[in-house]
C-alpha positions in Angstrom: -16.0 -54.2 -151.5 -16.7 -51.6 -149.4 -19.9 -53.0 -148.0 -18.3 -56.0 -147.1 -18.6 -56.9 -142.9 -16.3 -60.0 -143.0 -13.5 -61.6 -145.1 -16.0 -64.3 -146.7 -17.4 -60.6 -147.9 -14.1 -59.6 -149.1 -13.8 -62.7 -151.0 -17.2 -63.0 -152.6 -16.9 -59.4 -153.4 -13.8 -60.2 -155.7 -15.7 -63.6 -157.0 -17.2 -61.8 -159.8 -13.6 -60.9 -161.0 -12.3 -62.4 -164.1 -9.5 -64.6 -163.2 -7.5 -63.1 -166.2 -7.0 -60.1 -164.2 -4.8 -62.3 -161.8 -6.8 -60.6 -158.7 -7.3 -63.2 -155.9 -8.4 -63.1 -152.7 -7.2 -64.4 -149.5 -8.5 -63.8 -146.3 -9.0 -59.9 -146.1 -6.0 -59.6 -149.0 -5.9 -59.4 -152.2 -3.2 -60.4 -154.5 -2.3 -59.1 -158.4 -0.4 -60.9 -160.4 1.3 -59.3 -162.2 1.8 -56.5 -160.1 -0.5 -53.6 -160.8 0.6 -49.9 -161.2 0.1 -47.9 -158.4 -1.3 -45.1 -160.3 -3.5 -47.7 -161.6 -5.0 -48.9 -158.2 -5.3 -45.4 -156.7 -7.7 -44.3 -159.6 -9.0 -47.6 -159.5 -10.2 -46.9 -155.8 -10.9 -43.4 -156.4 -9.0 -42.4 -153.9 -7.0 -38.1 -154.1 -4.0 -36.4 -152.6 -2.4 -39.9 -152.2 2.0 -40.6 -151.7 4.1 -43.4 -151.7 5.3 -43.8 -148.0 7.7 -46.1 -145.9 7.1 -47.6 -143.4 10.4 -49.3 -141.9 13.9 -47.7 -141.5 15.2 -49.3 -144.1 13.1 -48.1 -146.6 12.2 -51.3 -148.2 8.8 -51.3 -148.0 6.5 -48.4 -149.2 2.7 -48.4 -148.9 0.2 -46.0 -150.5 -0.9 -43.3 -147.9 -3.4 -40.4 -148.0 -2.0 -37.0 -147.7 -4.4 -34.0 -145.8 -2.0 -31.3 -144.9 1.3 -32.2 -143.4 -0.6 -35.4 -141.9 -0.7 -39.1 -143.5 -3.5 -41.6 -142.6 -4.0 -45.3 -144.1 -6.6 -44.9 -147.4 -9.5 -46.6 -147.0 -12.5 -48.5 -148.9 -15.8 -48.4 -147.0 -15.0 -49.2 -143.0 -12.0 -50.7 -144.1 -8.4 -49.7 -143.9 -6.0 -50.8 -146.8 -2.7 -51.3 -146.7 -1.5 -51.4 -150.1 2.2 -52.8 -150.4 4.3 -51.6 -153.5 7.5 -53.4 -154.6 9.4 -51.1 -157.2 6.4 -49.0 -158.5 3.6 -52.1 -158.9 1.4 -53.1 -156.1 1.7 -56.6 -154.6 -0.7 -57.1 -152.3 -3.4 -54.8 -150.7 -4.8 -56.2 -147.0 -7.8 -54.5 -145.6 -8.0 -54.2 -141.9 -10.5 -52.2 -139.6 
């Protein structure tokens, strides 16, 4: 995943995936279904120092952010940026951007 240049890389990165995990990709998303804990997918990425953020006034809609300091930045996977969506505590959807 993280070598991937394009979205047809995105997708044939997650090709190999069994489809009993429920992870499909769509474009440069990914989907889980069911949901997967967002503990889960930071390990699962490797990623440290990591909070639940929102992102609208509202508050109804939280992303996974990286914390350095008193400063937040998107995580990332390789060049890509991902914005990892969580609804209630599971992760929806993760899109990765540049």
């Amino acid at each position: 995943m993280a070598a991937a240049a394009s979205e047809p890389e995105v997708a044939a990165a997650v090709a190999g995936v069994p489809a009993a995990l429920g992870v499909t990709a769509s474009g440069s998303s990914l989907r889980f279904a069911p949901p997967m804990p967002a503990a889960d997918l930071v390990r699962a990425f490797g990623w440290t120092d990591t909070a639940a953020q929102t992102v609208d006034v509202h508050m109804s809609t939280w992303t996974v952010v990286h914390v350095s300091g008193d400063r937040t930045a998107w995580p990332t996977v390789g060049r890509w940026r991902v914005d990892a969506y969580l609804g209630a505590d599971p992760v929806r959807s993760v899109r990765f951007g540049s």
